[in-house]
C-alpha positions in Angstrom: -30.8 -103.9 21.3 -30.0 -100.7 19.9 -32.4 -98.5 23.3 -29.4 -98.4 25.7 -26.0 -97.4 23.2 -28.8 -94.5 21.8 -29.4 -93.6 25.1 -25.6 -93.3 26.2 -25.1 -90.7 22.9 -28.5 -88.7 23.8 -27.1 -88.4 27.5 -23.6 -87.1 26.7 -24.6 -85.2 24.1 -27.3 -83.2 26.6 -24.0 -83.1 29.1 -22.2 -80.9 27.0 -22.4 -77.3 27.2 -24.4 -75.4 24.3 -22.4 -73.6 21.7 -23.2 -70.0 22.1 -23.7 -67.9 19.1 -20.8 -66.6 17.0 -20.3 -62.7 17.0 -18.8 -61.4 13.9 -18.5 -58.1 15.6 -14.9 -57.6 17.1 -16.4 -54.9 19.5 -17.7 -57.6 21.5 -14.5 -59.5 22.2 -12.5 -58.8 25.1 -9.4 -56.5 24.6 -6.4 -58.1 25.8 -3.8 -60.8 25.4 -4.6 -64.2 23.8 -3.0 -67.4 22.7 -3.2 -69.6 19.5 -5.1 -72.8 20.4 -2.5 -75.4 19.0 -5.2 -77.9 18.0 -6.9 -75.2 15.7 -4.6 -73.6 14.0 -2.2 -74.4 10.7 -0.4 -73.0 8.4 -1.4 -74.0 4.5 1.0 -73.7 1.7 0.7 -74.5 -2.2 3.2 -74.3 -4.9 2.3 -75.1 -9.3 4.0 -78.1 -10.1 5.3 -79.7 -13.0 4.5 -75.6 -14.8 1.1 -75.1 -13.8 -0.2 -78.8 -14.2 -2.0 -78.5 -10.7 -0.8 -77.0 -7.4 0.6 -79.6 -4.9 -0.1 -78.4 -1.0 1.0 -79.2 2.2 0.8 -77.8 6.0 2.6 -77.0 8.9 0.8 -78.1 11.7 2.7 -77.1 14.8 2.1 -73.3 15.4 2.1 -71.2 18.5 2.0 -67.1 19.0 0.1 -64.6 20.5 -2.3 -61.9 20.1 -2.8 -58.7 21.2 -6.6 -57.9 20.5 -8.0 -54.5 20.5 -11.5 -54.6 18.4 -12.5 -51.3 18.7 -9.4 -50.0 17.1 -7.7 -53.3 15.0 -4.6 -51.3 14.5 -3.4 -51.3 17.4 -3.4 -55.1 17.7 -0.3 -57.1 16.6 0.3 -60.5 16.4 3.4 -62.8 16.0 3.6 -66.9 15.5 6.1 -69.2 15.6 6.3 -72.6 13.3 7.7 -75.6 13.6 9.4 -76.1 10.1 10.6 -79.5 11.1 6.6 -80.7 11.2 5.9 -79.9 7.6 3.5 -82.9 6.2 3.1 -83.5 2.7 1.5 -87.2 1.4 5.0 -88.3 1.1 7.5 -89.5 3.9 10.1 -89.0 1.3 9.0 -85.7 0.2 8.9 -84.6 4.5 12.5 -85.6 4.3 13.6 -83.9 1.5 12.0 -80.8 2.5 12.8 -80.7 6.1 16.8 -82.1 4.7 17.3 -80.1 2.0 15.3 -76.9 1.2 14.0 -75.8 4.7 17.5 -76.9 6.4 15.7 -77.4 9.5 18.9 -78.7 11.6 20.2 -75.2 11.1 16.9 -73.4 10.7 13.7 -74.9 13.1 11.3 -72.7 13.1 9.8 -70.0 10.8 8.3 -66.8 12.8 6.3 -64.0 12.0 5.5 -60.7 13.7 3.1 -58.0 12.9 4.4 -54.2 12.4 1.5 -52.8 11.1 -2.3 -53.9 11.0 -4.7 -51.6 8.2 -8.8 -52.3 7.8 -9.8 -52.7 4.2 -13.2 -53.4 4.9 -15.9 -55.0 7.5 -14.2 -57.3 9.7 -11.1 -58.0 7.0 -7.6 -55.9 7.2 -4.3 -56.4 6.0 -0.9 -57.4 8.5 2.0 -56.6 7.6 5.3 -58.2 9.7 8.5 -59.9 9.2 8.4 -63.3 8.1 11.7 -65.4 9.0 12.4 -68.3 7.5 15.5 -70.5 6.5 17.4 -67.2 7.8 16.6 -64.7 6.0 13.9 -61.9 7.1 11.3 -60.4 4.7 8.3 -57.9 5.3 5.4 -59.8 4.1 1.6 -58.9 4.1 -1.5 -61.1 4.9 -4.8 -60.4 4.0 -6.9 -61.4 7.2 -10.6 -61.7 8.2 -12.0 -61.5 11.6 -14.3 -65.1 11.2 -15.8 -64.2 14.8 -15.5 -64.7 18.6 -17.6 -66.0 21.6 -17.2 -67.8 24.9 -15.7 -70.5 25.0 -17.9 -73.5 24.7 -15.4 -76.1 26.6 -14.0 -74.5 29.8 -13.3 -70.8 30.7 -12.3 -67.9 28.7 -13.3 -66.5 25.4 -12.1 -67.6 21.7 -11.8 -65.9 18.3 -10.9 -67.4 14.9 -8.9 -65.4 12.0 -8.7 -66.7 8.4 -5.6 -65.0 6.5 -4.0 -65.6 2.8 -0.9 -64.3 1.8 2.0 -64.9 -1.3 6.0 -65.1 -0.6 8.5 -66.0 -3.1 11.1 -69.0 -2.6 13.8 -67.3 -3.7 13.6 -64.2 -1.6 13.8 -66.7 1.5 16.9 -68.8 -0.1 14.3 -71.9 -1.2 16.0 -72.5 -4.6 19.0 -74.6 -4.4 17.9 -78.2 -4.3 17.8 -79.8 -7.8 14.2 -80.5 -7.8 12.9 -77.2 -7.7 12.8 -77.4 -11.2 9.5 -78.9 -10.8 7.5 -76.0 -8.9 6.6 -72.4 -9.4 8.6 -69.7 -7.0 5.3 -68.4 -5.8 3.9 -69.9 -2.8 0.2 -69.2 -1.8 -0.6 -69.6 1.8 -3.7 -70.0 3.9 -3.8 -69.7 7.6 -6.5 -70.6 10.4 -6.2 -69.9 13.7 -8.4 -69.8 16.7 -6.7 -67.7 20.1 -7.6 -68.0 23.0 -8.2 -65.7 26.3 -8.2 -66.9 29.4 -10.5 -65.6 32.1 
């Protein structure tokens, strides 16, 4: 009773192309332009709330940028991304609301973008970017710590992928996040995590 369904999984399963094997040198990914895959990338962010009890985080979800990929010498990449403010998710409807109503201001202020102006290695396959961040409109020089997790072909369709991991710390009130009455209840510091896998088409 159970022969055929098994069967079904076994044959797609042998359909699908094989994963190839993940380079974690950058030399072997092609120079050139790519593009953040929108369903693998988002933008992380955590804040201490109620004075260090725990650290409540929530994402951004919508991002899309470019990136200009040169392994043999990373700093003369660059990268910039855009971010749909509006999309922020939290666990709370409410809380989406009141975030996208009253601290982000995103009628007046949509998106958040960053772009690279400098790109420094600090050690194998990990570097530091440094760009404008603009967000809620104001502009700020903020630096990422980044790794290079790896590249290879693409397993699904043409062209060739690599993924980044990157952290990074801003303050609230440098971008004009303070005046809603709740922010009593969180630190200013905001820690942030990024993934991203770009793509280059072929």
């Amino acid at each position: 009773m159970f022969v055929r369904p098994l069967l079904i999984v076994a044959a797609a399963a042998l359909a699908l192309p094989a994963t190839a094997d993940v380079s974690t040198n950058p030399l072997s990914a092609p120079k050139g332009q790519y593009k953040i895959d929108p369903a693998h990338a988002v933008v992380m962010f955590c804040v201490s709330h109620f004075g260090g009890t725990s650290n409540y985080c929530a994402w951004f979800p919508k991002v899309a940028g470019t990136l200009d990929f040169n392994g043999s010498q990373p700093e003369k990449s660059g990268v910039q991304a855009s971010i749909d403010v509006a999309a922020v998710q939290t666990r709370s409807d409410e809380l989406d609301r009141r975030l996208r109503e009253d601290m982000f201001e995103t009628a007046k202020f949509p998106a958040a973008t960053f772009k690279s102006t400098a790109i420094k290695v600090t050690g194998k396959n990990e570097g530091e970017i440094t760009g404008d961040l603009a967000l809620h409109g104001v502009t700020k020089p903020v630096t990422l710590k980044a790794k290079f997790n790896g590249g290879q072909p693409r397993p699904i369709g043409s062209g060739y992928i690599v993924g980044f991991s990157a952290t990074g710390t801003v303050k609230l009130a440098d971008f004009a996040l303070t005046g809603v009455a709740w922010k009593v209840f969180v630190g200013d510091d905001v820690q942030l995590r990024i993934e991203a896998e770009f793509v280059r088409e072929q």
